[in-house]
Backbone as a ProteinNet text record, in pm:
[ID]
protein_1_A
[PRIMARY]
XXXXXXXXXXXXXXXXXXXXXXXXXXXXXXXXXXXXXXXXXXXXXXXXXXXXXXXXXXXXXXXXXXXXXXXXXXXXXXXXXXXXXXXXXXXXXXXXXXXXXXXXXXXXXXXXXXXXXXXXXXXXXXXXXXXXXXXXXXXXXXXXXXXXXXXXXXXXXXXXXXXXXXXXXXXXXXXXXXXXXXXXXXXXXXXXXXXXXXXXXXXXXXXXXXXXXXXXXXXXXXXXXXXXXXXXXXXXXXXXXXXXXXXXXXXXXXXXXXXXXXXXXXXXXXXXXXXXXXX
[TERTIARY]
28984.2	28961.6	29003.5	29042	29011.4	29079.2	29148	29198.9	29317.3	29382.8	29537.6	29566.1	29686.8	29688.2	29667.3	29607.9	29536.2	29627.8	29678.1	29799.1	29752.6	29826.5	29808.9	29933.9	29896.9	30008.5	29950.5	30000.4	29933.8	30061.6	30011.4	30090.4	29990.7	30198.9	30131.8	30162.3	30142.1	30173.5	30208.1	30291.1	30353.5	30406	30290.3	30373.5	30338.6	30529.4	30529.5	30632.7	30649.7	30703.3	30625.8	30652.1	30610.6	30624.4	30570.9	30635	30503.7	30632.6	30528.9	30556	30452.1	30435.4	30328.4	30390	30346.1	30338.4	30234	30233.3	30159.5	30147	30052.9	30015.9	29902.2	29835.6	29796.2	29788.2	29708.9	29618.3	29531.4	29405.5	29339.2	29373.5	29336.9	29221.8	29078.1	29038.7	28977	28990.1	28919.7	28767.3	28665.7	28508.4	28523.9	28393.6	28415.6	28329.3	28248	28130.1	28215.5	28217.3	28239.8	28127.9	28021.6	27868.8	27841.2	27969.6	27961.9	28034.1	28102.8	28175.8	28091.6	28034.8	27929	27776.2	27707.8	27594.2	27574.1	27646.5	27684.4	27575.4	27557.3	27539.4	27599.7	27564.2	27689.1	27649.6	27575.9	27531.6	27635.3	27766.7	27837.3	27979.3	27997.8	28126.4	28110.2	28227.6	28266.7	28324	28232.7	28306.2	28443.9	28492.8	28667.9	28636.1	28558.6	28575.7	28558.9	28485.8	28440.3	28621.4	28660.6	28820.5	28915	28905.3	28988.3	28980.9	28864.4	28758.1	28774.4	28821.7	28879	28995	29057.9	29260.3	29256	29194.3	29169.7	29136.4	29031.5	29015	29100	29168.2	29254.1	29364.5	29431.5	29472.1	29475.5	29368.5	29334	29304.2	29253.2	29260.9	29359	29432.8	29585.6	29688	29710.7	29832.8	29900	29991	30081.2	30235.8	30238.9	30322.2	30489.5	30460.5	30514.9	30468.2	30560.8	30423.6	30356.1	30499.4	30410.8	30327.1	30295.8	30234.3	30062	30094.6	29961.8	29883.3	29959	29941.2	29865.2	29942.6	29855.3	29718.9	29688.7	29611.2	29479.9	29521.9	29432.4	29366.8	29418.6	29439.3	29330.2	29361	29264.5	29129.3	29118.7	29011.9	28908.5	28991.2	28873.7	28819.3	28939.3	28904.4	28819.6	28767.4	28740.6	28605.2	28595.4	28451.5	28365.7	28429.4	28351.7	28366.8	28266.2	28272.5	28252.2	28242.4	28238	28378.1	28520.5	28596.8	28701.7	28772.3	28821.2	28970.8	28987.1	29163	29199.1	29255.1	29306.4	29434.5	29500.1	29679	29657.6	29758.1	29752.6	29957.4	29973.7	30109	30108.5	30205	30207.4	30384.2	30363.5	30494.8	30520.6	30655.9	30660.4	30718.8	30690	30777.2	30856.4	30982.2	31125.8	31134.1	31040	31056.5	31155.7	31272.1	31376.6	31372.7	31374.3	31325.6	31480.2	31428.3	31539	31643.5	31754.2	31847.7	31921.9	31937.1	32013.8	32124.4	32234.1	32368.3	32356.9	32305.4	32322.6	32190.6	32086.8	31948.7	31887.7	31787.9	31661.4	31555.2	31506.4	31405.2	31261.2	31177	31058.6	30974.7	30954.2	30866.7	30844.9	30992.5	31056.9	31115.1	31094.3	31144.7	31184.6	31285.5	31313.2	31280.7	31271.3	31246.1	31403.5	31468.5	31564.7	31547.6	31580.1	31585.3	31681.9	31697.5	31790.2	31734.4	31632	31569.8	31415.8	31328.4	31146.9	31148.6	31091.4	31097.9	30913.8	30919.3	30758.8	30741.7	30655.4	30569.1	30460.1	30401.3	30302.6	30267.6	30097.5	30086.8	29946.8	29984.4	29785.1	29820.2	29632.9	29630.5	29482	29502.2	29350	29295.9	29148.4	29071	29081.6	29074.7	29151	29274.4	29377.8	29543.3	29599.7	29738.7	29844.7	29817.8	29884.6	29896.7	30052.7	30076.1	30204.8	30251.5	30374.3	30424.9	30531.8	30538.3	30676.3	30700.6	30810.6	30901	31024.2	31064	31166.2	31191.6	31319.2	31349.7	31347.2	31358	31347.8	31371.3	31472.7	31466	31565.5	31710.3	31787	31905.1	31964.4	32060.8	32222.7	32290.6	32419	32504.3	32640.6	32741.4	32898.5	33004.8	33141.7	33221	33332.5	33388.3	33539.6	33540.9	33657.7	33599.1	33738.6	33730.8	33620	33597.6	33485.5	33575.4	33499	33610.2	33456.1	33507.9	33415.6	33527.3	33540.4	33668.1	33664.9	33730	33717.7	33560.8	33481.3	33353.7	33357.6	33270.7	33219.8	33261.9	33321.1	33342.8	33331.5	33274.6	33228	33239	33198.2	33241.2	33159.8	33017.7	32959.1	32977.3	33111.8	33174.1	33262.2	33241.9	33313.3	33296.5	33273.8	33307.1	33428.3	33492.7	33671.1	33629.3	33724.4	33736.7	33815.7	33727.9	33812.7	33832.1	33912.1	33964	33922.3	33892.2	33867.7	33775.5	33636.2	33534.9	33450.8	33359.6	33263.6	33125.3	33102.2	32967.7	32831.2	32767	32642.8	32556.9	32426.2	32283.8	32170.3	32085.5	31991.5	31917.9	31904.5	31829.9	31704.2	31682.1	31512.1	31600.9	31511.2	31504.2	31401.3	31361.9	31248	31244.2	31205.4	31249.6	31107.5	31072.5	30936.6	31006.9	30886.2	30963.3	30850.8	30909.4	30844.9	30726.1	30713.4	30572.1	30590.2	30498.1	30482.3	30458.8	30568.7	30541	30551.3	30594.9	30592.1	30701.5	30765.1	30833	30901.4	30995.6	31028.4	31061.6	31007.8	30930.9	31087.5	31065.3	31166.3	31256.6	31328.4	31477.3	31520.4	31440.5	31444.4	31509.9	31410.8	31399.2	31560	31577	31696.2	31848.8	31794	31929.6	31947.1	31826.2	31851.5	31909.5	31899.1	31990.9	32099.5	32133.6	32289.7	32343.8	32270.6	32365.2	32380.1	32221	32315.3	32385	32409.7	32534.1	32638.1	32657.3	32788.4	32826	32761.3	32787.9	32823.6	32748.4	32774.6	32914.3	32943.8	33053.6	33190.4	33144.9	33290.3	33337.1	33468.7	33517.6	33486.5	33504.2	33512	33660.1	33745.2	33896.7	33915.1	33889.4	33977.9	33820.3	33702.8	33614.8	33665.9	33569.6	33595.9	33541.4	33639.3	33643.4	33534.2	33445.1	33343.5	33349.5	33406.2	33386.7	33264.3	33157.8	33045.4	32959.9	32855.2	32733.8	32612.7	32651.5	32589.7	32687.6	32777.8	32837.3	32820.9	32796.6	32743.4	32588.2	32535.4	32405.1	32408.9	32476.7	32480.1	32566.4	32620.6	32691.3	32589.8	32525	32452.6	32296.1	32261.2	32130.9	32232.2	32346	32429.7	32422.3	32484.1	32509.1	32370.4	32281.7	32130.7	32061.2	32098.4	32037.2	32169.2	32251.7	32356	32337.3	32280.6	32262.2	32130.9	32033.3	31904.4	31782.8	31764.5	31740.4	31580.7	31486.9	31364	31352.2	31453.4	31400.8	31407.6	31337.2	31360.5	31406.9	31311.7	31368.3	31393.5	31523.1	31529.2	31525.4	31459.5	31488	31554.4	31654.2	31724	31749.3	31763.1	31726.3	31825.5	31928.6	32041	32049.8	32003.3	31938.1	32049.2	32171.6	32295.8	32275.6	32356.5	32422	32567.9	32544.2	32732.8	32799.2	32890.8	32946.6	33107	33089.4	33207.7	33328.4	33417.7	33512.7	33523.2	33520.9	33508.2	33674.8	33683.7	33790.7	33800.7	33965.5	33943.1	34090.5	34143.9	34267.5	34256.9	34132.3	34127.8	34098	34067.7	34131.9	34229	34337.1	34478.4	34475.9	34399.8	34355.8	34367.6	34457.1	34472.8	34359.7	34244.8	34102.9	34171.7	34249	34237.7	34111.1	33997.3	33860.3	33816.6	33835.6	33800	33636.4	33588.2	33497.2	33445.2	33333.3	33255.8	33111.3	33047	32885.2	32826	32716	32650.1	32560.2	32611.8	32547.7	32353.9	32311.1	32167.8	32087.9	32098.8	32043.7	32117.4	32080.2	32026.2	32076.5	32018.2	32098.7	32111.3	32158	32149.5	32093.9	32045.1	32036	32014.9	32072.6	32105.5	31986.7	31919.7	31831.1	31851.4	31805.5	31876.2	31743.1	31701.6	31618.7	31692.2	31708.8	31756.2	31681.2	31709.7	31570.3	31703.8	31646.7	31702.8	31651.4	31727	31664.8	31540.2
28764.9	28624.1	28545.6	28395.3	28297.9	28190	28081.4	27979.6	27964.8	27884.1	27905.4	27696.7	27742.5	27588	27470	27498.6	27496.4	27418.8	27304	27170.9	27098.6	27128.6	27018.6	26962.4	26851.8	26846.9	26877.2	26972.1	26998.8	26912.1	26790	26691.6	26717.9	26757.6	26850.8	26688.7	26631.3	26595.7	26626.4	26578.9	26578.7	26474.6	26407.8	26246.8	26143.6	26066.1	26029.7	26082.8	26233	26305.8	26365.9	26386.1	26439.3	26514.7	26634.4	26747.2	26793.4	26782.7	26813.1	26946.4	27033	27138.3	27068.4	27115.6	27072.8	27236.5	27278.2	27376.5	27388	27461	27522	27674.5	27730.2	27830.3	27906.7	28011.5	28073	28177.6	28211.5	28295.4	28435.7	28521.2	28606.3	28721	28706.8	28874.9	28943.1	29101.1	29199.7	29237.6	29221.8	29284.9	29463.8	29501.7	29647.4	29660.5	29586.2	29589	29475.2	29560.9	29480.6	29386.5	29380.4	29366.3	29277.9	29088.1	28988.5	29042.5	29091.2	29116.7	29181.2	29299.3	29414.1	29353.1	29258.6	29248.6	29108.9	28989.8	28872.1	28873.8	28943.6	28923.1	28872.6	28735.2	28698.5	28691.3	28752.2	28774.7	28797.6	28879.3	28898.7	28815.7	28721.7	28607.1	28534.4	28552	28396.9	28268.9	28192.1	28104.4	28034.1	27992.7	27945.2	27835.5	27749.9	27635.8	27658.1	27800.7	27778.2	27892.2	27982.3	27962.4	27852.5	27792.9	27659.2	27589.5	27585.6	27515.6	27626.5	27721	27844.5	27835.2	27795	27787.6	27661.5	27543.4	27417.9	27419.3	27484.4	27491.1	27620.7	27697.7	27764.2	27682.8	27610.5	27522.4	27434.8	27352.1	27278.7	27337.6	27436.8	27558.5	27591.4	27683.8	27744.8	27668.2	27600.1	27532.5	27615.5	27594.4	27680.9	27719	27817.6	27841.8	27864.3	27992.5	27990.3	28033.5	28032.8	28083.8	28202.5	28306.7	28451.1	28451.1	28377.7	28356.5	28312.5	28212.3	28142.6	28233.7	28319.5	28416.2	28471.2	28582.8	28639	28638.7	28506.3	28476.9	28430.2	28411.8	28422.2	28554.7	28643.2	28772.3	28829.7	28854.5	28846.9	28778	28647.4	28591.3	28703.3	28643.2	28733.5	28859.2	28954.8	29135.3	29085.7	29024.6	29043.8	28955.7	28893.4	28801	28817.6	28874.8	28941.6	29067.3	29169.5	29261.9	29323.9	29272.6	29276	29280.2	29201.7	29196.2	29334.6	29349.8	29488.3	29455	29396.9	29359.7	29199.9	29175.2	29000.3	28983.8	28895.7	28846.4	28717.7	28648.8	28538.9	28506.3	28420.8	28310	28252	28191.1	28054.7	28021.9	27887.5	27830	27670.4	27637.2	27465	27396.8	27313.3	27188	27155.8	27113.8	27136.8	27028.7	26958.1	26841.8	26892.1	26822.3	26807.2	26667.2	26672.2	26568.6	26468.8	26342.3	26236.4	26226.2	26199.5	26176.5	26042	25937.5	25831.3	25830	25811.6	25845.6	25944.4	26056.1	26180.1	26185.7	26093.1	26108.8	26135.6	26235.9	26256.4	26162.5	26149.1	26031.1	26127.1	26031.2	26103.8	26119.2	26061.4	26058.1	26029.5	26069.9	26045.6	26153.2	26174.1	26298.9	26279.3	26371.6	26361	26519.7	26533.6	26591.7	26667.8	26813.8	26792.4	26945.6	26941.9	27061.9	27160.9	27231.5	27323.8	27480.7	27488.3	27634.4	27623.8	27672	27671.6	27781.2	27779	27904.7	27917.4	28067.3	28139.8	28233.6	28313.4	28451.1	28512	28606.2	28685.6	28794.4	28798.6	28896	28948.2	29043.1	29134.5	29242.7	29303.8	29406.3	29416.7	29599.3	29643	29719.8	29685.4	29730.8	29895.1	29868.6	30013.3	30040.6	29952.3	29981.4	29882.5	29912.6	29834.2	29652.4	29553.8	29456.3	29466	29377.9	29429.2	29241.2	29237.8	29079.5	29113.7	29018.5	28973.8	28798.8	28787.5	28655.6	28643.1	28493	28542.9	28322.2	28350.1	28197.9	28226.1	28068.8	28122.2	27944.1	27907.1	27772.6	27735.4	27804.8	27811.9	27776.7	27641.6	27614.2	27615.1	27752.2	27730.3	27722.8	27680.7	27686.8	27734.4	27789.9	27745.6	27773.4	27672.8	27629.6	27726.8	27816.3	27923.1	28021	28137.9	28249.4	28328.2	28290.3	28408.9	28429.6	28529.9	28586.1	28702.1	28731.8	28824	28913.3	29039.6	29088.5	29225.8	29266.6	29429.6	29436.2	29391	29452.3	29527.6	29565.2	29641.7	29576.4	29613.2	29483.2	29582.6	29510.4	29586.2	29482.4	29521.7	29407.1	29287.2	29288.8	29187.7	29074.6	29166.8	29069.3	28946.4	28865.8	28719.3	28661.2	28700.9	28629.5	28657.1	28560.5	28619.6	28655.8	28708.2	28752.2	28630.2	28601.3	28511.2	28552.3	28529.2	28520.2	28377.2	28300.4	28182.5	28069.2	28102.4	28028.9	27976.5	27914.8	27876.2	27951.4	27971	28058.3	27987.9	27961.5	27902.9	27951.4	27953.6	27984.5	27935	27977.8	27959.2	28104.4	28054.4	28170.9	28241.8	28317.8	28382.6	28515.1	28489.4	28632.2	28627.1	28782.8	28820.5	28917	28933.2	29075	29134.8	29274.7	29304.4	29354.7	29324.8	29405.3	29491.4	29609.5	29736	29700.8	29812.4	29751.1	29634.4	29553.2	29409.6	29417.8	29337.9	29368.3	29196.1	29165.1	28998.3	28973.4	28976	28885.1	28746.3	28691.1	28606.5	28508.8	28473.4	28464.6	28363	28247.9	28135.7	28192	28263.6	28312.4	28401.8	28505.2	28577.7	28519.6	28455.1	28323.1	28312.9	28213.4	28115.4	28240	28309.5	28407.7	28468.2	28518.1	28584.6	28457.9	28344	28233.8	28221.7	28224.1	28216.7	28382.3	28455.6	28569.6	28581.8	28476.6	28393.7	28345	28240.8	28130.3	28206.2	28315.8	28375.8	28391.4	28535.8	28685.3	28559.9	28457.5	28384.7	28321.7	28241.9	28139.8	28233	28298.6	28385.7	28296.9	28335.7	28239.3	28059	28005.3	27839.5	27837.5	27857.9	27842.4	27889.6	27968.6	28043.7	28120.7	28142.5	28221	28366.8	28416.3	28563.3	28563.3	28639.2	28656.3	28740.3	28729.8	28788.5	28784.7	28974.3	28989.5	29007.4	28954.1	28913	28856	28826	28793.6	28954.4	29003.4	29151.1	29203.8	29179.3	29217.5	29117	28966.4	28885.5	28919.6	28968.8	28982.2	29097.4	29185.9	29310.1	29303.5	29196.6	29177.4	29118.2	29008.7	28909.9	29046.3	29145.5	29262.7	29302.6	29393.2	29430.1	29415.8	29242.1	29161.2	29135.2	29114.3	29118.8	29203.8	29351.3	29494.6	29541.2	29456.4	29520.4	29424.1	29300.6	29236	29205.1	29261.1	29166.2	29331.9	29420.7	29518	29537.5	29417.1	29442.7	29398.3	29388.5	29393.5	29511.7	29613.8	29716.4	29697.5	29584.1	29649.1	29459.8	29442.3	29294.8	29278.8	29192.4	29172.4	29052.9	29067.5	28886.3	28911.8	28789.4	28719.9	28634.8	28604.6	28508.5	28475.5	28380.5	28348.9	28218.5	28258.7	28189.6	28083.9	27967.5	27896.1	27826.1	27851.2	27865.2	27702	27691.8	27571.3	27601	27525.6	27520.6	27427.3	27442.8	27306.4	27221.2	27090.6	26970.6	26968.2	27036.1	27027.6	26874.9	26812.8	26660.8	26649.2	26742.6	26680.3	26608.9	26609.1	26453.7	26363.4	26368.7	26214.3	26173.6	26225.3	26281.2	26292.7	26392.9	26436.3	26563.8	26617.8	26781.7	26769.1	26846.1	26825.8	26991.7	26984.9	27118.4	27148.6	27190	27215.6	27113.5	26995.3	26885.3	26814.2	26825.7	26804.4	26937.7	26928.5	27048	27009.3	27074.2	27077.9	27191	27209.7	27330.7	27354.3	27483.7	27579.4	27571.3	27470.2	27440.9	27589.1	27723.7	27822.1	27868.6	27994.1	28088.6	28105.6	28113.4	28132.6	28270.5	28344.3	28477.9	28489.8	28657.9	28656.6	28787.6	28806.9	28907.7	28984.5	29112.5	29076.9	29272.9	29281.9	29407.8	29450.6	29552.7	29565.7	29684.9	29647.6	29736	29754	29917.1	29933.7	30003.8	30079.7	30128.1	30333.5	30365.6	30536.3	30538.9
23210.7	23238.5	23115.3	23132.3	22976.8	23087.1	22950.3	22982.4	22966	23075	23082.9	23024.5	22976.8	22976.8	22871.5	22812.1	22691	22581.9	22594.9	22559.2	22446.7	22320.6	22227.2	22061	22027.5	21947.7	21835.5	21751.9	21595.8	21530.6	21404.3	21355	21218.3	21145.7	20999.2	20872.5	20830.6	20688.4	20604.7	20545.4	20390.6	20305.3	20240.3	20241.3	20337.7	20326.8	20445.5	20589.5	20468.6	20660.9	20695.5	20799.7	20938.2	21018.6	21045	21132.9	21215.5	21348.5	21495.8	21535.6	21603.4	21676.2	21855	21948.6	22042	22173.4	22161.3	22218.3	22354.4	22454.8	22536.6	22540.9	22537.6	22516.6	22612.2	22648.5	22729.8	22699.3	22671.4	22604	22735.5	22716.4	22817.4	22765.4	22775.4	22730.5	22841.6	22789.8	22845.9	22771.9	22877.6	22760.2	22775.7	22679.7	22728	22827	22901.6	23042.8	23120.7	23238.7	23319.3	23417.2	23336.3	23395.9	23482.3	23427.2	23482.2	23598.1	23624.1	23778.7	23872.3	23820.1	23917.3	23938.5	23833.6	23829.2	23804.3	23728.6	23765.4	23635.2	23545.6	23420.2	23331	23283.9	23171	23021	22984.2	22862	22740.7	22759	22689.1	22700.7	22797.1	22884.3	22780.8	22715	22609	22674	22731	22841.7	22757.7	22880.5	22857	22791.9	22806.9	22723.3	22559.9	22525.5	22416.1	22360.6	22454.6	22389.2	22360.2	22441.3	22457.1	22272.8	22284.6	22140.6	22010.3	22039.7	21883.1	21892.1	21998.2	21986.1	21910.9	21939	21873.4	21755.5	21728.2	21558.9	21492.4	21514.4	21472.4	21418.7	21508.1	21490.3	21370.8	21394.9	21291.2	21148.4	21102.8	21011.4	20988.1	21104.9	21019.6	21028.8	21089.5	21154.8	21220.4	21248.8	21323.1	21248.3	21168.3	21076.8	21140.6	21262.4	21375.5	21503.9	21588.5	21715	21758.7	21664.3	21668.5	21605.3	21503.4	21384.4	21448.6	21498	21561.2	21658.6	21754.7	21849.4	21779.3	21715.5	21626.8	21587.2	21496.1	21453.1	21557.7	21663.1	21768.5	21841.8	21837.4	21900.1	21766.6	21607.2	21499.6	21538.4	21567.7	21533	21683.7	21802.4	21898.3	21833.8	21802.7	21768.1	21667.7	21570.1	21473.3	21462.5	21562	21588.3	21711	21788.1	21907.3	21953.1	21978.5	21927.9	22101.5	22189.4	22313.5	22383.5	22291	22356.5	22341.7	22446.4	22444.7	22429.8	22489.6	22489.6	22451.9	22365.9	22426.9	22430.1	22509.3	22491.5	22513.8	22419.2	22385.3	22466.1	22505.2	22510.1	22483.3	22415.7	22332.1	22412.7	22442.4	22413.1	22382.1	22349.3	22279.7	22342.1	22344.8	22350.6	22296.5	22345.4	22202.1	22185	22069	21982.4	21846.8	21829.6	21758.7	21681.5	21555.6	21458.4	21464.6	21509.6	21545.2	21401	21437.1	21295.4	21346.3	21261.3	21244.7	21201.1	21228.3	21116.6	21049.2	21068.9	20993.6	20925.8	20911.4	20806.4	20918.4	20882.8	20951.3	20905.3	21019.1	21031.1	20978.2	20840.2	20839.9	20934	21099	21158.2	21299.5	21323.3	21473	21531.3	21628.8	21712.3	21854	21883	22038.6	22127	22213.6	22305.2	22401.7	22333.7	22376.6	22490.2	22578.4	22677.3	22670.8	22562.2	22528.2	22511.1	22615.7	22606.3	22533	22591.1	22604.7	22508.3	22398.9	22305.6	22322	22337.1	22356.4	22313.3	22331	22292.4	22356.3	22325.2	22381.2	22246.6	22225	22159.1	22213.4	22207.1	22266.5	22179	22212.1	22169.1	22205.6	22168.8	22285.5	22105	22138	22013.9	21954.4	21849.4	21763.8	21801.6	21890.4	21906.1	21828.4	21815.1	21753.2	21825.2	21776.9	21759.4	21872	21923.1	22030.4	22030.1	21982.1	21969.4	22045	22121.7	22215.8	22201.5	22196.1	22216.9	22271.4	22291.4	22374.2	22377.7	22498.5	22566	22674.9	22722.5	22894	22889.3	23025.2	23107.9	23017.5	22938.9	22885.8	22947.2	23012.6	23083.3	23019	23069.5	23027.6	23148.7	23078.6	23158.7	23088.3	23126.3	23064	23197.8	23220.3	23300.6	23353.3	23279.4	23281.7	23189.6	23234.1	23170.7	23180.6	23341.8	23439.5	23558	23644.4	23755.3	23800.1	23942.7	24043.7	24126.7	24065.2	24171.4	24160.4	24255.1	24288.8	24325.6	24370.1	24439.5	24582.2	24605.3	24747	24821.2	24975.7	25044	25219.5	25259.6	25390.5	25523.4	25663.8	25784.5	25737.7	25664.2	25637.3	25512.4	25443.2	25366	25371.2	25302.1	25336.9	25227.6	25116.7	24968.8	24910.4	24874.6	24838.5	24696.4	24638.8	24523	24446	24322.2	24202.6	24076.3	24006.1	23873.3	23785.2	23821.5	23737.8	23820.4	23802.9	23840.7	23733.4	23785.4	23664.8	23685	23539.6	23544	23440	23541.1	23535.9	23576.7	23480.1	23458	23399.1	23442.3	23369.5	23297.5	23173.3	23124	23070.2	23090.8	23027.4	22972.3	22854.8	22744.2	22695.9	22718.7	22600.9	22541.7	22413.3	22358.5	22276.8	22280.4	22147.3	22013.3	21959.8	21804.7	21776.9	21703.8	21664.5	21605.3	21489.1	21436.7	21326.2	21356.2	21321	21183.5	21088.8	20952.9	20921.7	20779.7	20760.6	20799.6	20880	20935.9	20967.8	20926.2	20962.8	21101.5	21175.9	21316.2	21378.5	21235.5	21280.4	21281	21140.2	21157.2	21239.3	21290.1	21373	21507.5	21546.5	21708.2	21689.5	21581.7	21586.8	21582.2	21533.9	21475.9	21680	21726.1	21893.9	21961.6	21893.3	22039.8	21967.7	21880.3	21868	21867.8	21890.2	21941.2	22092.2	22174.3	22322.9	22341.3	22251.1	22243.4	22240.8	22182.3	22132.3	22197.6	22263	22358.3	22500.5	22541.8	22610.4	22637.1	22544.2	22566	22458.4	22413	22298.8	22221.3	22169.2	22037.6	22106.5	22010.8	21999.8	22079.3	22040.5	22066.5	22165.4	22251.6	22358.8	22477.8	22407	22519.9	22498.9	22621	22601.9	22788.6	22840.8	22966.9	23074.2	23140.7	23142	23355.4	23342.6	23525.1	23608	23522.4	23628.6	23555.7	23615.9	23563.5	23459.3	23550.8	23482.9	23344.1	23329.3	23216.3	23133.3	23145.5	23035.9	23032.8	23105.2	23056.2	22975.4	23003.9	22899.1	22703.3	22765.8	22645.5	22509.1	22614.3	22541.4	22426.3	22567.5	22499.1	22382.3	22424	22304.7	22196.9	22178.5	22058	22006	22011.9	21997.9	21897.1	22000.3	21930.6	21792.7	21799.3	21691	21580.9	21610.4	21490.5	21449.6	21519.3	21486.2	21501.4	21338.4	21348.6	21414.5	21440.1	21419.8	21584.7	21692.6	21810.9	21881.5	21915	22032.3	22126.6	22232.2	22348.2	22372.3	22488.3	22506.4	22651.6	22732.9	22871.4	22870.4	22978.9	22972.4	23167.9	23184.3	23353.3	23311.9	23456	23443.4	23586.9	23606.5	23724.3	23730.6	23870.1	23886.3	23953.3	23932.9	23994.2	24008.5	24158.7	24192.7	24257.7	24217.4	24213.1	24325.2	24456.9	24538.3	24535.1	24511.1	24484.4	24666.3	24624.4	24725.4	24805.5	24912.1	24983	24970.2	24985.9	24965.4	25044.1	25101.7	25202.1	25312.4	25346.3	25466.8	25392	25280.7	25218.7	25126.8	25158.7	25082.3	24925.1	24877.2	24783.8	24722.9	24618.2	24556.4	24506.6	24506.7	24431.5	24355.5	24225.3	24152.1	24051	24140.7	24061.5	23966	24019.7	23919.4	23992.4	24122.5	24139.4	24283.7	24256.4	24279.6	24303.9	24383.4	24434.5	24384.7	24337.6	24321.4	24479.4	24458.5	24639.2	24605.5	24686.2	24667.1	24654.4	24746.8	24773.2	24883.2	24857.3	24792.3	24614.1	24573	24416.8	24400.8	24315.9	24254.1	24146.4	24123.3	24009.9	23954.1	23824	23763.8	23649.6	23635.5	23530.6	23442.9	23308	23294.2	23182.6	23123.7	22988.4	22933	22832.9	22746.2	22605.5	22596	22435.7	22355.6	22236.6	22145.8	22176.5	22140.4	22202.6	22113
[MASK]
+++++++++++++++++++++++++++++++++++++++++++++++++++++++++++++++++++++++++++++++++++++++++++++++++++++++++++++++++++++++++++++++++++++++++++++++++++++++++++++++++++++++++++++++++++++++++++++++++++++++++++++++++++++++++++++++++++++++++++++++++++++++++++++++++++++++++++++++++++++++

């Protein structure tokens, strides 16, 4: 049981700048009696409000350094103050406040709100076991407009998808990946270093792309590039959850439409998903 939901802005000082963290929480524990369920005993039930009210003053105490960081430190405070609880997992994720810039200066105290991927986490752990951190993105909208293609597949009486060489490939994305055993860590560089090895494995060089015959082979590319550069993740899951774009026939209104305007196919969508670890 706990509380899901659990929304607030931690606003750090320095001066007169300013730096925001804007998170939501979710707090989950296990007791070692299950007493309140069988016998409706609640003697040992840390009610939700009074979690809600330790994510809050955690908060206010540690700040939030990063979010594995904060996880963490939540997951500590239960094991280590209630002695009833058996398991806890904590999620954390943010709000992607991006500190506003004017002509190139960052503003001490202004921020925007930009939708370029939900960065989160998860950490539990069950009493006398390891500490278990996961993070990841997810709601990660890409696209590149060439230098994708779907061809040579299965094709049977119930087939009727033609085969292409040059479509557009669009998604949305979720990744999440764990890391081994949890040492000091760098939480931020870590994060930031796994999305630009999305960005990469994704879109390929700046100049030219890199050609990619499905959706399942960019998802494999993207775990690849990941586990070859970033030594402290094991295992990575990534979800590429498609959307497909039809070009707008336009000869009844005497019109060559050469892939210049296009609808995205409302549904069914596809979607592709893969986990890959290290042996």
């Amino acid at each position: 049981y706990g509380k899901n939901t659990i929304k607030f802005l931690r606003l750090h000082r320095e001066g007169k700048k300013h730096f925001v963290k804007e998170v939501e929480v979710c707090a989950h524990l296990r007791l070692t009696s299950p007493q309140e369920y069988l016998e409706g005993n609640n003697s040992h039930v840390i009610p939700t409000d009074t979690i809600k009210n330790i994510v809050l003053v955690l908060a206010k105490k540690n700040g939030i350094p990063s979010l594995e960081q904060f996880a963490i430190d939540i997951c500590n405070h239960f094991m280590t103050t209630f002695c009833q609880v058996a398991y806890v997992k904590t999620y954390v994720q943010e709000v992607p406040w991006q500190r506003l810039h004017e002509d190139g200066v960052p503003h001490i105290h202004s921020f925007i709100c930009v939708p370029d991927g939900i960065r989160f986490c998860e950490a539990e752990q069950c009493r006398n076991g390891p500490l278990v951190v996961f993070a990841g993105i997810k709601d990660l909208k890409l696209m590149k407009t060439t230098q994708s293609g779907f061809e040579g597949f299965y094709k049977n009486e119930h087939t009727t998808l033609p085969e292409r060489h040059d479509r557009i490939l669009c998604g949305e994305l979720f990744c999440k990946w764990s890391y081994g055993e949890c040492k000091d860590f760098d939480f931020d560089c870590i994060w930031k270093k796994i999305r630009e090895c999305i960005l990469e494995a994704f879109a390929g060089p700046p100049d030219c792309g890199e050609y990619s015959p499905s959706y399942q082979k960019t998802v494999n590319c993207i775990q690849m590039l990941v586990l070859s550069r970033v030594s402290q993740v094991q295992v990575i899951e990534v979800v590429l959850n498609n959307t497909f774009y039809n070009v707008v026939d336009m000869k009844n209104l005497g019109l060559n439409n050469d892939k210049e305007v296009l609808v995205p196919v409302e549904a069914p969508y596809g979607s592709c998903a893969c986990t890959l670890g290290r042996k």
